[in-house]
C-alpha positions in Angstrom: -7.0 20.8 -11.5 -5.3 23.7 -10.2 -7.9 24.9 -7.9 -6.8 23.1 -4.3 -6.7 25.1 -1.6 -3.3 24.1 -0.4 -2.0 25.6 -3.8 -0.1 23.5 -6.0 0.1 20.4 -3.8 -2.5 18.3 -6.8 -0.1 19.4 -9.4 2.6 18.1 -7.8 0.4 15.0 -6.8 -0.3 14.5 -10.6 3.1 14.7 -11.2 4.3 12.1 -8.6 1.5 9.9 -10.1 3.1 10.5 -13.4 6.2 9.4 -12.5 5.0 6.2 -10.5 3.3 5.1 -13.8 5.8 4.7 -15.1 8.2 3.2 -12.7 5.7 1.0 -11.7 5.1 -0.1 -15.9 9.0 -0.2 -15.9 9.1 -3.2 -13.4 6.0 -5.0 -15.0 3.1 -4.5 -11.9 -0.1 -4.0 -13.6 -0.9 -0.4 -13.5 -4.3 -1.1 -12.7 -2.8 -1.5 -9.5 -2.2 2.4 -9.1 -5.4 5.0 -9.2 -5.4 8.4 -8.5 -8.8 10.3 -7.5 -9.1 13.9 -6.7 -11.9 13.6 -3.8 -12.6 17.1 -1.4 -12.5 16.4 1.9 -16.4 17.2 1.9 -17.0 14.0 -0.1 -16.2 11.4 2.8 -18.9 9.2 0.8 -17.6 9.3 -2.2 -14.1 8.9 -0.6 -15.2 5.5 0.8 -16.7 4.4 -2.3 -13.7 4.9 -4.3 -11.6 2.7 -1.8 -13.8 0.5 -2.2 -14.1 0.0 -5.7 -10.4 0.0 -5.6 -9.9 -2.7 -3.1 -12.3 -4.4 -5.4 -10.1 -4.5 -8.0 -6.9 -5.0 -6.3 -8.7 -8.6 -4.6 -9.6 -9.5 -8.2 -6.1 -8.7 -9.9 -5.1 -11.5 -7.1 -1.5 -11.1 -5.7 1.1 -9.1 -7.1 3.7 -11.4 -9.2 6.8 -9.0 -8.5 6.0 -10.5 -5.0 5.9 -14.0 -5.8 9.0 -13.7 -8.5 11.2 -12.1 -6.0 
């Protein structure tokens, strides 16, 4: 961490991140519905596997029940 070229901008991603935690726990959505990944833009492979994976995940977790309550 710490060693982006645009400066501080994955510190203040990580902290964003941080803080949508725990919103997100605070309203009850699974937070395996939230992932952060530090991927170079050099990795454009790795990149799509990740969003893969994490589309994955989001199919198998189903729908979101804050949707369905509200």
């Amino acid at each position: 961490m710490g060693d982006c070229h645009y400066l501080d901008g994955n510190v203040k991603a990580e902290k964003m991140f941080q803080m949508t935690t725990e919103l997100v726990g605070l309203l009850g959505i699974d937070l395996k519905r939230l992932r952060l990944d530090w991927v170079s833009s050099a990795e454009g492979v790795r990149f799509a596997e990740i969003a893969r994976e994490f589309t994955e995940q989001i199919k198998t977790l189903g729908p979101s029940q804050l949707k369905q309550a509200a």
